[in-house]
N, C-alpha and C positions, 0 to 999 in steps of 0.2 A: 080901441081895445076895451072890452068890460072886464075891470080889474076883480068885479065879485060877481056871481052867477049860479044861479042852481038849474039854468035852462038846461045840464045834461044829465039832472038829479038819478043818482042810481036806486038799484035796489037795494030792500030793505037789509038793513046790518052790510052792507059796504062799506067801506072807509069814507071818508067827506076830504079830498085831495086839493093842494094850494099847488099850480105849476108854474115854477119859476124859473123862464130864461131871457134871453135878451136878442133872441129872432121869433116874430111873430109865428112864419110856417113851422120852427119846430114847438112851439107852444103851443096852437093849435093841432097838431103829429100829432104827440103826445097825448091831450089833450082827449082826443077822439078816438085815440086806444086803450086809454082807459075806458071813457064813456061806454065804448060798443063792450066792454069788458064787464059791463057795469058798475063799475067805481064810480060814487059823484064827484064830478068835479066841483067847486065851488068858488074858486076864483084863479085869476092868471096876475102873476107879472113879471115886466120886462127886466130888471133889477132888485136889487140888496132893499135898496132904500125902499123899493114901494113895497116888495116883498111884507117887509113887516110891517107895513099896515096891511096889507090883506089879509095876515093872518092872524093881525090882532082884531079882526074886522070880524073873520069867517069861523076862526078856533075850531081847523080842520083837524082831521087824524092824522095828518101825514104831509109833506112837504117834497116836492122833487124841485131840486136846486139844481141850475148848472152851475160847472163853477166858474168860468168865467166869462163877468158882464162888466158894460161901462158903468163906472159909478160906483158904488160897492161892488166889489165880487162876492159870491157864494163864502169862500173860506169868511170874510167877515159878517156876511150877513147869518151864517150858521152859528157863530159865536155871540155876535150880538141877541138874537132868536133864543139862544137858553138861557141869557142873562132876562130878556124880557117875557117872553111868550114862549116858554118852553115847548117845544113840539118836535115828533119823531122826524129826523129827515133822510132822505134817499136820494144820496149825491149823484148827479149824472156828468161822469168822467170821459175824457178821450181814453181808448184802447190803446194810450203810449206809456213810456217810461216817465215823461213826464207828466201824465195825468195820474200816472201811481202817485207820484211822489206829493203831487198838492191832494190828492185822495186820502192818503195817510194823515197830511195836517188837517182835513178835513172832519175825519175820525175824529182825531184829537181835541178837535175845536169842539167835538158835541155829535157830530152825525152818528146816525147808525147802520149806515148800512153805505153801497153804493151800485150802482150801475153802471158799466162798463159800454159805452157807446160803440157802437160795433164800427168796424173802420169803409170805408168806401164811399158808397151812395148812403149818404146820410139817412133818405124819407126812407130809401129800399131796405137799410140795414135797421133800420129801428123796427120798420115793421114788422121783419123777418122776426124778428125776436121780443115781438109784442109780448107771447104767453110769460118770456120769463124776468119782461118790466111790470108784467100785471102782478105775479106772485113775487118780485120782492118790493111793491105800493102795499099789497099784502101784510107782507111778513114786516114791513118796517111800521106801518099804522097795527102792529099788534106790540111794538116792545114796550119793554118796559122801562119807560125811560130813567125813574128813578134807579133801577140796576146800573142803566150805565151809564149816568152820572156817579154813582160810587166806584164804579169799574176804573173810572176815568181821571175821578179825584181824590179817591181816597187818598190821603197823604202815606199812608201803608203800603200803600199798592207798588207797581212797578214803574211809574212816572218818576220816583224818588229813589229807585232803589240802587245801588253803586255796581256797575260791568263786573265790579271785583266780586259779589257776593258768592259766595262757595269755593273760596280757591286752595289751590293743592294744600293747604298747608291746615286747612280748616274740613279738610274732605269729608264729606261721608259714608262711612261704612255702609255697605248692602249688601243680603244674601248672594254672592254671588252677583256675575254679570247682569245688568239689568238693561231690559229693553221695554222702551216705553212709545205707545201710540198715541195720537194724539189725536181728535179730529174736534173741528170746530167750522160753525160757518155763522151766520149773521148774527153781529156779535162781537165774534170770533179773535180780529186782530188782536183788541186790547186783552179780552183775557188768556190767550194763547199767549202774549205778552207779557202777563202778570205772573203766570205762573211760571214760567221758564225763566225770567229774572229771581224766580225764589228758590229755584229749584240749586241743593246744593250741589258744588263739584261731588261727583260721585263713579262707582263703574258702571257709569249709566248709558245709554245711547237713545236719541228719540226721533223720532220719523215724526212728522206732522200733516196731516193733511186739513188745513185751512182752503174751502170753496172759495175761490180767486181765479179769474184770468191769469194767463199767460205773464202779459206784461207787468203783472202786478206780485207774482211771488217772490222775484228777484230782490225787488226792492224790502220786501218782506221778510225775505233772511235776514239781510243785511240789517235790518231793525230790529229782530233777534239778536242778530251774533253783538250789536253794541248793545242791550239791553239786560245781555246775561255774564253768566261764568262759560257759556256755552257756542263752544267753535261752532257756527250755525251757517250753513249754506244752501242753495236751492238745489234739488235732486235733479244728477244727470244719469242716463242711462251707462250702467254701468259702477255708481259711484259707491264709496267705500268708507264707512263710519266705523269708530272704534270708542270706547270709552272717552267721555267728555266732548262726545260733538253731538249736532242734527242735523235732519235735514227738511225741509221744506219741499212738501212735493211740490212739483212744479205743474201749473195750469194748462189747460188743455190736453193733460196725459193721464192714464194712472200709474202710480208708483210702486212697484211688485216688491214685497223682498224675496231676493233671487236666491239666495243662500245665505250660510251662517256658520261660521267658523274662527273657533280660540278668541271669540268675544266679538270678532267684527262682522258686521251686514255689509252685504252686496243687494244693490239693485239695479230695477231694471224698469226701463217706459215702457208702458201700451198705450199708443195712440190710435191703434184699432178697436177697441173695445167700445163699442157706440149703446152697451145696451146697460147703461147708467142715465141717470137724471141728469148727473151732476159731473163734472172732470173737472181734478180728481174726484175720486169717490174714495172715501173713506174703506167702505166695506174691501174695496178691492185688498187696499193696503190691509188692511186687518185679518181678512181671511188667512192671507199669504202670511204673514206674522205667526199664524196658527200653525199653519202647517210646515214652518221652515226650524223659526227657532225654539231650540230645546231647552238653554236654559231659563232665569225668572223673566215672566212677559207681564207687561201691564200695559193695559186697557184704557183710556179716560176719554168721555163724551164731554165736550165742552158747547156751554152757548150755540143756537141756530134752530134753522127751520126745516121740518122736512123729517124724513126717516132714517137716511144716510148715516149709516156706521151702526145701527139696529142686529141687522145679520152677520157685523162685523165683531159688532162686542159678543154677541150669544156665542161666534164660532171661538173667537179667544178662550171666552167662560170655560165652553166645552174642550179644549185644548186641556186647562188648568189656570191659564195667565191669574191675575187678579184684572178685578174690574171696577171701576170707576166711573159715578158722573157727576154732574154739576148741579147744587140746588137748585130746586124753581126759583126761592126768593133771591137767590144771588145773578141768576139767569137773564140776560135780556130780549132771548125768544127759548123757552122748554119746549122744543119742541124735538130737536136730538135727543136730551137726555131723556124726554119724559118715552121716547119712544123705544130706548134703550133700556131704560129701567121696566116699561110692558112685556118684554122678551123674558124677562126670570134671569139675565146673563149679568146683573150687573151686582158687583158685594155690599158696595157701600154708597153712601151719597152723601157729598161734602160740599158745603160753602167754596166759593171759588177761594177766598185765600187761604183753604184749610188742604186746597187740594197737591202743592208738592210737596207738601210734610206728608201726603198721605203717598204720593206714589212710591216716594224713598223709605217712609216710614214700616213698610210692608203691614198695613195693620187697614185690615176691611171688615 
């Protein structure tokens, strides 16, 4: 195996990619879907440990790790890699419940992003879904990793912050009922996480739609609902939010609000709807938000790549809601917010931990 290499040198302003697993044929997959992608590759390896010297070797843009190899695993070799050679990475996960769950400490450990390995025929299912490992080698060799190392470690942030924060007793006052959307994608987890541990107990309710698989929202509530003041669970067809909870849409579907009544949302799945980029998609949930609820609605674009939640926030705007997004410099891809803020729909634009004092605060 040649551990460094520019033999599949791409075109000009492509990323400079280090692929790291611990089977030769899916190193080489990989490998050759980016290249014909045009991505350069610039070096391979089989493990943690060689890992970092190829990429203290190559000091690529971006990094695809699996996570589990003999010898170091990925979760170590991602944490050891920001401690030395800081660089963007783009974890490649099993599509199960336990590839969520070491995805999440993945995150934790530094990563920014991940890829979801499709389940079946390995070469068959990876290639199927080349176009959308190329766009996030992409979107992950664009962040900004100093964002989210502060995302990550600010001792401010939500890594510290106590389940109790905003409780009945300390509640916050709000105009009226308040329903709040959320969308976020690469990025996404930790500051969807930061803000929803800050947000106080309030009459508030909030829908989320974080870009995730399937297998991987579940686990994601559940990292909410300990993380905050807030009852937080994954959206099922049908399910019913009132003052003090969320919900998480759930992957592979979009999330409608179906109705709205004496403060609580109903929703509803569409896993027919094929004519998004992304599932969920934000805009879907947002539109519907526009057109159902009557009392106070907010808006907030958090971290990620892509357009999604654009025509979501303009329709809210256009409703009345308030609206919401996320600095660039706090951001670790603007490409949500900056595409949200293009639209003329969005009021204000707030630092990530300035942003649930602003949604509860009503003030844009």
């Amino acid at each position: 195996m040649s551990r460094t290499t520019d033999r599949r040198g791409g075109r000009d302003g492509s990323p400079r990619v280090v692929v790291v697993d611990d089977s030769p044929f899916m190193r080489g997959l990989i490998s050759d879907l980016l290249s014909d992608a045009g991505v350069a590759v610039v070096g391979e390896a089989g493990d943690g440990e060689e890992a970092l010297s190829v990429v203290a070797e190559t000091r690529p843009d971006v990094v695809t790790m699996d996570v589990e190899m003999p010898g170091m695993g990925g979760l170590e070799a991602v944490e050891r890699l920001m401690e030395e050679t800081p660089t963007p990475v783009l974890m490649l996960s099993a599509h199960t419940d336990e590839g969520a769950e070491v995805t999440f400490e993945a995150l934790d450990r530094g990563a920014v992003d991940f890829f979801a390995k499709p389940g079946g025929e390995v070469s068959t299912g990876v290639s199927r879904e080349s176009d959308r490992l190329v766009e996030a080698v992409r979107s992950v060799a664009d962040a900004d990793l100093d964002a989210a190392t502060r995302e990550r470690d600010d001792p401010t942030g939500a890594a510290t912050r106590s389940p109790d924060t905003g409780t009945d007793a300390d509640a916050t006052d709000v105009d009226g009922p308040l329903t709040v959307v959320i969308a976020a994608s690469t990025g996404g987890p930790n500051a969807v996480e930061r803000v929803l541990s800050a947000l106080p107990m309030a009459d508030c309710r909030v829908v989320i739609v974080q870009h995730m698989p399937e297998a991987f929202t579940s686990r994601f509530a559940d990292r909410l609902d300990a993380a905050s003041a807030y009852d937080v669970r994954e959206a099922s067809d049908g399910a019913r939010i009132g003052a003090g909870e969320a919900l998480v849409a759930r992957g592979g579907s979009h999330t409608l609000i179906d109705s709205y009544r004496s403060g609580r949302l109903r929703v509803k799945l569409d896993e027919d709807d094929d004519s998004h980029t992304v599932t969920p998609a934000a805009d879907v949930t947002m539109r519907s938000a526009a057109e159902v609820v009557d009392d106070p609605l907010v808006g907030v674009v958090l971290t990620g790549m892509g357009s999604d939640a654009a025509a979501g926030i303009r329709a809210m705007a256009d409703a009345g809601a308030r609206t919401l997004a996320q600095s660039e410099d706090t951001c670790v891809i603007y490409g949500m917010p900056k595409r949200a803020v293009e639209t003329g729909g969005v009021d204000a634009v707030y630092d990530l931990d300035d942003v649930a004092g602003a949604i509860v605060g009503g003030e844009a």
